[in-house]
C-alpha positions as CSV (number, residue, x, y, z in Angstrom):
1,X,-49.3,-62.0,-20.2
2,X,-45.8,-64.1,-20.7
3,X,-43.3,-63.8,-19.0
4,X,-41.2,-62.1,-21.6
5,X,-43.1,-58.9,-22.0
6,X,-42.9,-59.0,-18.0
7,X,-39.9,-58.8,-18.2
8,X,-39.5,-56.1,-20.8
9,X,-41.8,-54.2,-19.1
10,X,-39.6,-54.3,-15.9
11,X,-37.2,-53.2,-18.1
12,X,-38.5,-50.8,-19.6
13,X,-39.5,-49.1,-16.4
14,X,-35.9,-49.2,-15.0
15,X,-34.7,-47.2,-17.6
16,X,-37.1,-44.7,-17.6
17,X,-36.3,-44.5,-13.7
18,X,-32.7,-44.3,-14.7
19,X,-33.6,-41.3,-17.2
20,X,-35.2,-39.5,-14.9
21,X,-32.7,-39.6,-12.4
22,X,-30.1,-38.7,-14.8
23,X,-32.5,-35.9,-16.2
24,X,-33.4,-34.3,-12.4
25,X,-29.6,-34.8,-12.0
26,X,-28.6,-32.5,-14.9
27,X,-31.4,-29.8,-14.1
28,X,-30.4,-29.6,-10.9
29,X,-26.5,-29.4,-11.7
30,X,-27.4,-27.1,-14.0
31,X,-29.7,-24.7,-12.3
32,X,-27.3,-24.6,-9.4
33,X,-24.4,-23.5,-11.9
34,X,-26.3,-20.7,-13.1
35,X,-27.4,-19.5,-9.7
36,X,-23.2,-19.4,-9.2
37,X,-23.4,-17.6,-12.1
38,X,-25.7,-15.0,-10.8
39,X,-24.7,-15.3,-7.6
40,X,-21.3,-13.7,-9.2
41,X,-23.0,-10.2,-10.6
42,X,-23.9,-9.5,-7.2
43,X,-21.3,-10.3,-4.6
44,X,-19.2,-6.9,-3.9
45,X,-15.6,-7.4,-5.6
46,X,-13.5,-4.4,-4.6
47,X,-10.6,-4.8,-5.6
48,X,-7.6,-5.2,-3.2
49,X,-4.1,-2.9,-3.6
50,X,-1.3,-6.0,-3.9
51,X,2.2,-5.2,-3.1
52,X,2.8,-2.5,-6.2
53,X,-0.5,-1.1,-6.4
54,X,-0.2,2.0,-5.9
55,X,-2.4,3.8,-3.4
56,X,-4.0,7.2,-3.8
57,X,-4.0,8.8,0.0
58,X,-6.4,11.3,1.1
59,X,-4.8,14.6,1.6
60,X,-3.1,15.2,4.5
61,X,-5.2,17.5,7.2
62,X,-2.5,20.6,7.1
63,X,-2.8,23.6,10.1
64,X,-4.5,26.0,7.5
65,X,-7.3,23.5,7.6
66,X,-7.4,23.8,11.6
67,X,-9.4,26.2,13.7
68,X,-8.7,26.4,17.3
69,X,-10.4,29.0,20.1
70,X,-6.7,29.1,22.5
71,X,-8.0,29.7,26.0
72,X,-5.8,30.2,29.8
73,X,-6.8,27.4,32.4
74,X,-3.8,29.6,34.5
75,X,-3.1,32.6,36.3
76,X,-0.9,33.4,33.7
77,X,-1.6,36.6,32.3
78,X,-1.7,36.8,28.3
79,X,-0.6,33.2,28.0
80,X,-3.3,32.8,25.5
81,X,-2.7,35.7,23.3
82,X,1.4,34.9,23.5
83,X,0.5,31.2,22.6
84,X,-2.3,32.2,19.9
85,X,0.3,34.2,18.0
86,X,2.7,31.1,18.5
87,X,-0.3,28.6,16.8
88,X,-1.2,31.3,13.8
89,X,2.7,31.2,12.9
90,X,2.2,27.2,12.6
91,X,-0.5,27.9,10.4
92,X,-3.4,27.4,12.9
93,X,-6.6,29.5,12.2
94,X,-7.5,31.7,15.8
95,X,-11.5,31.3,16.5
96,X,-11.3,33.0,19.8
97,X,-8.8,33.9,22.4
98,X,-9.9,34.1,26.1
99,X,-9.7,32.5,29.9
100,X,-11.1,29.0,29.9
101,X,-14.7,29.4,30.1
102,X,-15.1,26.4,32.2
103,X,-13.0,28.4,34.7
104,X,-10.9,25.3,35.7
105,X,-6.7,24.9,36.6
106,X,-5.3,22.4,34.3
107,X,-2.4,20.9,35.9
108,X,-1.3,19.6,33.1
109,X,0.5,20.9,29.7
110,X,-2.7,21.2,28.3
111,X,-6.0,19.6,27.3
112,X,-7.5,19.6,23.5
113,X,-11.2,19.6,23.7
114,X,-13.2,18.1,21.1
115,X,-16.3,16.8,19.5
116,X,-16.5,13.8,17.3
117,X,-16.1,15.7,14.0
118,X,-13.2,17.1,15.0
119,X,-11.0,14.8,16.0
120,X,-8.6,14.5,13.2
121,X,-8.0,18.4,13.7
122,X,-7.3,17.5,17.7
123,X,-4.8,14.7,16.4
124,X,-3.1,16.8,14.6
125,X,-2.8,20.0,17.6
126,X,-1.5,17.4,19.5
127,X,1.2,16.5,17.0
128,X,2.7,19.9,17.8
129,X,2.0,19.7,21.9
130,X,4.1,17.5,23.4
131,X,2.5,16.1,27.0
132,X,-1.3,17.4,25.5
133,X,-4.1,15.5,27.0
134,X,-6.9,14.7,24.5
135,X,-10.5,15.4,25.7
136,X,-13.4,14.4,23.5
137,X,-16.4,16.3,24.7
138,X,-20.3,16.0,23.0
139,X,-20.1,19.3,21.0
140,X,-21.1,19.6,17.4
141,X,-19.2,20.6,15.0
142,X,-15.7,20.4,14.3
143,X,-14.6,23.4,16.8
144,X,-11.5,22.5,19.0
145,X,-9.8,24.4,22.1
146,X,-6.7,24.3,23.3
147,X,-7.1,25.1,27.6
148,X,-3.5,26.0,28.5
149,X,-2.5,24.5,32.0
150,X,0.0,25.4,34.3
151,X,2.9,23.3,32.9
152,X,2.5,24.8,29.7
153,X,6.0,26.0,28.0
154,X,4.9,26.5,24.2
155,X,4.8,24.4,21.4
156,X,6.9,21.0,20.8
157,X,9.2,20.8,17.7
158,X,7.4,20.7,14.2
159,X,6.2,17.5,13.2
160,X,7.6,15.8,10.0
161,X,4.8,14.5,7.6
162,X,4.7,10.9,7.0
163,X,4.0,9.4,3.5
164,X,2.6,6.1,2.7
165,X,4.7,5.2,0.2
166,X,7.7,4.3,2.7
167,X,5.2,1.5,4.6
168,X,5.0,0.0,1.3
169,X,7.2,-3.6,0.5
170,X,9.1,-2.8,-2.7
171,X,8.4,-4.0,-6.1
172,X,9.8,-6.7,-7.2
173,X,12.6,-6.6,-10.2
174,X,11.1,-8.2,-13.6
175,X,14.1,-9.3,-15.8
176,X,13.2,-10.2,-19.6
177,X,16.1,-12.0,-21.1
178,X,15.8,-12.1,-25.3
């Protein structure tokens, strides 16, 4: 062989390498842009409320939705029939009136006893109890009770409802001038 087909044949095989690389280079670049691609379908895209979005609010839990079982932790007599007739007049729904049936003294105002269903119905008792202690307790259901204590005086002032729409940042003003 001479020296010139040597040398052509080098040649030859450096740009084959050279379209191979380029070749892998442009599979590869385009493989991973269609996995992107994919990848796209299945990535979760919720979308998110910007700053005039307006925002649909779950209803509000209201004291007709509420059933409580009023029991006396006191001596008191008829504290919990005086303070069930108080709650129904809110709006409450009465399951039971009684004495506390863990026959304890609650010093204080008064504890709200409830399970984990029910604690949005407990939140919103002790919206309308001012100094009521909060006790979450492993019973199923969404039952709550409100146990009287000896420093109980009746029912705090009604609570005004809050609404969303006053947290959020006002929109902005669009002018078109034409």
């Amino acid at each position: 062989m001479s020296l010139v087909d040597e040398d052509e044949a080098l040649e030859f095989h450096a740009r084959r390498r050279r379209r191979a690389t380029v070749t892998i280079t442009v599979v590869i670049l385009a493989l991973a842009g269609a996995f992107y691609y994919a990848s796209s379908y299945f990535r979760e895209t919720t979308p998110q409320p910007g700053p005039c979005t307006t925002v649909l609010a779950t209803p509000a839990l209201k004291p007709a939705d509420v059933s409580i079982n009023v029991y006396n932790a006191t001596s008191r007599r008829g504290l919990a029939l005086s303070t069930s007739k108080a709650a129904a007049q809110r709006g409450f729904k009465i399951a039971a009136v009684a004495n506390d049936p863990k026959d304890k003294t609650i010093k204080d105002v008064a504890h709200i006893r409830y399970g984990p269903e029910g604690e949005e119905s407990a939140k919103l008792l002790a919206q309308h109890i001012t100094g009521a202690k909060l006790v979450l307790d492993k019973r199923k259901g969404d039952a709550i009770d409100l146990a009287l204590g000896t420093t109980w005086k009746g029912f705090g002032p009604v609570p005004t409802p809050t609404t969303q729409a006053a947290t959020l940042p006002p929109c902005p003003t669009i002018t078109v001038e034409g």
